[in-house]
Every structure is written in structure tokens, then in C-alpha cells.
N, C-alpha and C positions, 0 to 999 in steps of 0.2 A: 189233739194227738196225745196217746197214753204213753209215759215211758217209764219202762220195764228196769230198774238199775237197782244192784244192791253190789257197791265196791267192796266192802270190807270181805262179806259172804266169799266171792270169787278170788280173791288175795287170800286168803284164810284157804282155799284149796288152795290154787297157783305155792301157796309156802310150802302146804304141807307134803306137796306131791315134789316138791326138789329135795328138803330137805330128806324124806325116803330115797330122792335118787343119790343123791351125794352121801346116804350112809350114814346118818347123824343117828342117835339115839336119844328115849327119852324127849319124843317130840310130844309137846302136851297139846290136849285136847280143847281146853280154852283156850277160844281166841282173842282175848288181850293177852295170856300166857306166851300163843306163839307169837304175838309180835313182838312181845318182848324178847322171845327166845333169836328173834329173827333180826333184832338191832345186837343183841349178844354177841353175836356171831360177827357181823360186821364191825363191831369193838373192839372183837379179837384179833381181826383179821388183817392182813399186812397188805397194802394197794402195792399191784404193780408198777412202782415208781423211780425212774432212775435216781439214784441218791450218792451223795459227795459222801464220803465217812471218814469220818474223824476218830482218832484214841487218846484216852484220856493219858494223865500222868502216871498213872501206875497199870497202864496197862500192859499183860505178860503173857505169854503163853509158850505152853510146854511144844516142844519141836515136834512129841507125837500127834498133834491135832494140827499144826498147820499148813498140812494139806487140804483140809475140811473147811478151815478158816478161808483159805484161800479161794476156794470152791463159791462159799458162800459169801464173801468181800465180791467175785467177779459177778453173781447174781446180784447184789443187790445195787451193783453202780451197772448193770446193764439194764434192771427194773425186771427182773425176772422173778415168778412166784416163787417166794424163802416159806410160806406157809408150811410148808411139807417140813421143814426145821422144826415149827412148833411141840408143843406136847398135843400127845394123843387125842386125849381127854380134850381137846378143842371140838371133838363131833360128839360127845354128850353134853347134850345142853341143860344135863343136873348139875356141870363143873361152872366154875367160876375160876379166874386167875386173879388173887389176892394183891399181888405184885405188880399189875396191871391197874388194877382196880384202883390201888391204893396210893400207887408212886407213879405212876404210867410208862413201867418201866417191861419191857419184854426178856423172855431170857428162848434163846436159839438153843438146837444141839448141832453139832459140829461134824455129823458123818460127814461120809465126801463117796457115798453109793445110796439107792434108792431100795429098800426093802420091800420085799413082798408086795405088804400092805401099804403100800404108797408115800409111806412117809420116810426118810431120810435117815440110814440106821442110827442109833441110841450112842451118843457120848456121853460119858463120864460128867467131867466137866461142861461148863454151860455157858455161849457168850450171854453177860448180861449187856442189854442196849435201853437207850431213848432214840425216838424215830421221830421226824417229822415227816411233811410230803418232801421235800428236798433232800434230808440230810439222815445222816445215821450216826449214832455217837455211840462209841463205843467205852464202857466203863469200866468194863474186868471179864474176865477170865476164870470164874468159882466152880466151886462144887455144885453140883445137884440141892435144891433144897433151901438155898440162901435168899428164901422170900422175905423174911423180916430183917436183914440184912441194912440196918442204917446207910451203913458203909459207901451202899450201891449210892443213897442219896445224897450220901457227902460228897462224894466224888463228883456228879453230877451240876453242883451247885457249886463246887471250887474249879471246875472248868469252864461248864458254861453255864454261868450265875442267870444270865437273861432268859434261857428257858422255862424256869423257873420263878421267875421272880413276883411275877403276878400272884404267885399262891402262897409270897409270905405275910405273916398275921405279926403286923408291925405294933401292937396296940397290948400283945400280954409280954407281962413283966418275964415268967418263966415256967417251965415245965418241967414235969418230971422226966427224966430220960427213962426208956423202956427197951429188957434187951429184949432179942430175938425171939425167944418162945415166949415170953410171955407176949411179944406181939403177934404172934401166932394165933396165941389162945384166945385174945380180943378179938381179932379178926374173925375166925371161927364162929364166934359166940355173936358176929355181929355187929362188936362197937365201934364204932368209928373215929380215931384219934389223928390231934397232931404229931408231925417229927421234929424232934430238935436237933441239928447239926447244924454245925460250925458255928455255934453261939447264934444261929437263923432258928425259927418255928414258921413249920410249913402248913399250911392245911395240906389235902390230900392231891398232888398235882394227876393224879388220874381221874379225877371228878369222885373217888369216894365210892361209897356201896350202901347197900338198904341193909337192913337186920338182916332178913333173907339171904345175903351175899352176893344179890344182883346189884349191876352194875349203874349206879344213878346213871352215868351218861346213856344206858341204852332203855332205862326206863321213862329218862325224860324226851331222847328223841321217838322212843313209842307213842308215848302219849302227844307227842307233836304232829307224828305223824297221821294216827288214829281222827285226831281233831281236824289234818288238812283234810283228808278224805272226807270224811263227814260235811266239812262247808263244801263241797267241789260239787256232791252227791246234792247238798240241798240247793244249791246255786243251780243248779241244772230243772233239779224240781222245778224251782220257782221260775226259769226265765223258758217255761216250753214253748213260745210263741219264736224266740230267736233261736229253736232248735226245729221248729218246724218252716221255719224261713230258708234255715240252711240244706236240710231234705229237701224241702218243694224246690230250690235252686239246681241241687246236684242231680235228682232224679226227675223233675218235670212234673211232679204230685208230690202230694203229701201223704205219707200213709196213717193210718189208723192207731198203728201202734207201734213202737221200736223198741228193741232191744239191748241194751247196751252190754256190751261183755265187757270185765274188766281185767288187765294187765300190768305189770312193776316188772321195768328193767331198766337198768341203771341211771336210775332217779328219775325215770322219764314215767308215770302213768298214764296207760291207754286206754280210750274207751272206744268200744269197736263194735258198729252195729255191723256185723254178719252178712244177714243177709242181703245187704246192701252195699257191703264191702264202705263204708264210712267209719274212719276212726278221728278222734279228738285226744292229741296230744296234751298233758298237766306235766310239767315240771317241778316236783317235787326236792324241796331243799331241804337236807339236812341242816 
């Protein structure tokens, strides 16, 4: 029995034909590019998850925003999508969030109405947060723009030290302290540095970025995932004798040749012969 399978081919469409529907820009045409571009996206992205939330000690905010705050404190403990809070620039996947990237810290805006274009009109000010799947910590209250912003990380770590604590570099004596733009301009350019607060040096608790200013954790679960596909693909090559076992069972023959079509939805990969209506479920772990 001949079998017809090329996953990544078929995912490689299945991505490109959402991300057009969903409105993203700057979808690239390599496809190690778009997988990359397609764990990006999921890096960025906030899961619908009910969450406890918590505010740190200096946390403030001006009466004119807390309507919006309030808005979005009841979305995120009811687990409703805050996405549309994000910045824009989340559906061009030429951006990258430094801030994310680097401290794994997100920053919301605070409308409390739904614009136009789907996202949540533009505040001023910006909550900055850390999220897990459970919980939401809230650190401050800033301006627009406070990406290289220590401050966000000292706060963080003088609240809740154990989030963090995995990522401090217990082993150098001392660093230079670096302000705001010039961490900026590192970033930009690429380099990859520690933070020093509170007499702590941290590596990067968001897993860090490449020269390019992609996101290491979405480049290393591509290539994690690129590699599960690829053994799934050759595991199937190799064992056609226990896929023609399963055909001759379900349909009473064996045919000549099958076709496997491939599919990705949340974390589940299907492979789906058609015209036989036979699919085989892969659980794919990030």
C-alpha cells in the first residue's frame, strides 16, 4: 500500500490561509519563516484563562482610567479574550515585543469601548503586567513606551520573588547597571543582556531573543515542533504494514494507495484520509 503524506506542505497552507483570514500582515513565504512567525503569535498571545489578580505595592492609577481597568480586571478573572487590549502591531509579524521578549512582562491599554477595528480604543497610559495560566500580577500603571523600564522588573521581584527566581545568575559578582534607552538601543541592535535590580542579576525571564529580534522561545518551540512532524511523517513511512492493518479492518480491503491530509488544531494534529473518511489523531506538546 502506497501512502501519499507530506505534513508540513499542508500546515504550511492550513497557516497561511488563517493567518490572511485573521488579518495579519507580512506573512512570509518560507516555511520555516511561517512557523516561526506562527509560534510568534502564540507567544504573544494571552490564553483564555480565568485568573486570580493580584497588585503590586506601588500600584496606582488615575480615576480617569478606572473604568477600563475595571472592564478589563472583570475580563480577565472571567477568562475572556484581553487580546484586543494588546498593541496593534501584534498582526504584523515583522514586530516583535521587546518587553516580552526580554522580561516576559506584557503591557495592556485600558479603553473600556471596542473601536472600529476590533481592538479596544487607545489609552494613554498602559497597564504593565506578568501572567501566568492561573494568575495575573499587576506591577504599575506607566506611560506609553516604558519597555526598558528596570523598575517594571524590580517590582516584580520585590513582590513576587518566586516567579522569577529560576532566572537569577547566582554565580557573577556584578554588572553594569543600564538605563532605559540605552537598553533600548541593545535591544534594537540585537544584544542580549542581564538586569540588575535589587542587588539580584537576572538572565532574561521571557526566554530572551535572537539578533534578528525573534523570540528564542518561539524559535525553539518551531523547531520542536518542525522535528515532531517530521518523526510522525517518518514513523508512518516506515510502519505501512500497521496502516494497511488498520484500512483492511475499517474498510474490509486494503487499498492501493491512501492519502493522508494534514491538519493543526489546538495541539491536536490530524491526519485525515478523505476519501475514506479515516482520521489519526497526534498530540502535539508544546
Amino acid at each position: 500500500m502506497d501512502i501519499e503524506i507530506n505534513i508540513l506542505k499542508d500546515l504550511e497552507i492550513q497557516f497561511k490561509t488563517e493567518l490572511n483570514l485573521y488579518g495579519y500582515s507580512n506573512i512570509p513565504e518560507d516555511s520555516n519563516k511561517l512557523f516561526i512567525a506562527y509560534f510568534k503569535i502564540l507567544h504573544r498571545a494571552i490564553s483564555n484563562n480565568p485568573r486570580k489578580i493580584f497588585k503590586s505595592d506601588v500600584f496606582t492609577i488615575d480615576a480617569k482610567y478606572s473604568d477600563g481597568l475595571d472592564y478589563l480586571e472583570d475580563k480577565l478573572s472571567k477568562g475572556e479574550n484581553i487580546n484586543i487590549h494588546q498593541s496593534k502591531n501584534i498582526l504584523d509579524l515583522n514586530q516583535n515585543d521587546s518587553l516580552l521578549d526580554d522580561w516576559g512582562i506584557h503591557h495592556l491599554h485600558l479603553g473600556s469601548k471596542v473601536s472600529e477595528d476590533g481592538f479596544i480604543e487607545r489609552s494613554g497610559p498602559l497597564l504593565y503586567l506578568f501572567l501566568t495560566e492561573e494568575s495575573a500580577y499587576f506591577l504599575n500603571i506607566l506611560k506609553h513606551g516604558e519597555w526598558g523600564n528596570d523598575e517594571l522588573l524590580a517590582i516584580l521581584d520585590r513582590n513576587w520573588p518566586s516567579l522569577i527566581s529560576h532566572w537569577q545568575v547566582r554565580n557573577l559578582i556584578d554588572i553594569e547597571n543600564i538605563d532605559q534607552k540605552s537598553r533600548q538601543h541593545i535591544r534594537k541592535a540585537g544584544g542580549l543582556m542581564f538586569t540588575k535590580v535589587n542587588n539580584k542579576i537576572f538572565a532574561p525571564p521571557g526566554g530572551g531573543y535572537m539578533s534578528s529580534g525573534t523570540s528564542t522561545n518561539a524559535l525553539m518551540a518551531s523547531d520542536k515542533f518542525i522535528i515532531r512532524l517530521q518523526n510522525i511523517e517518518k514513523n508512518i513511512l516506515n510502519n505501512k504494514r500497521n496502516y494497511e492493518k488498520i484500512f483492511k479492518k475499517n474498510l474490509g480491503v486494503k487499498p492501493h494507495k491512501i492519502q493522508l491530509k494534514s491538519s493543526f488544531y489546538n495541539g491536536i494534529l490530524y491526519l485525515i484520509e478523505e476519501n475514506f473518511n479515516i482520521r489519526f489523531p497526534f498530540e502535539i506538546k508544546f
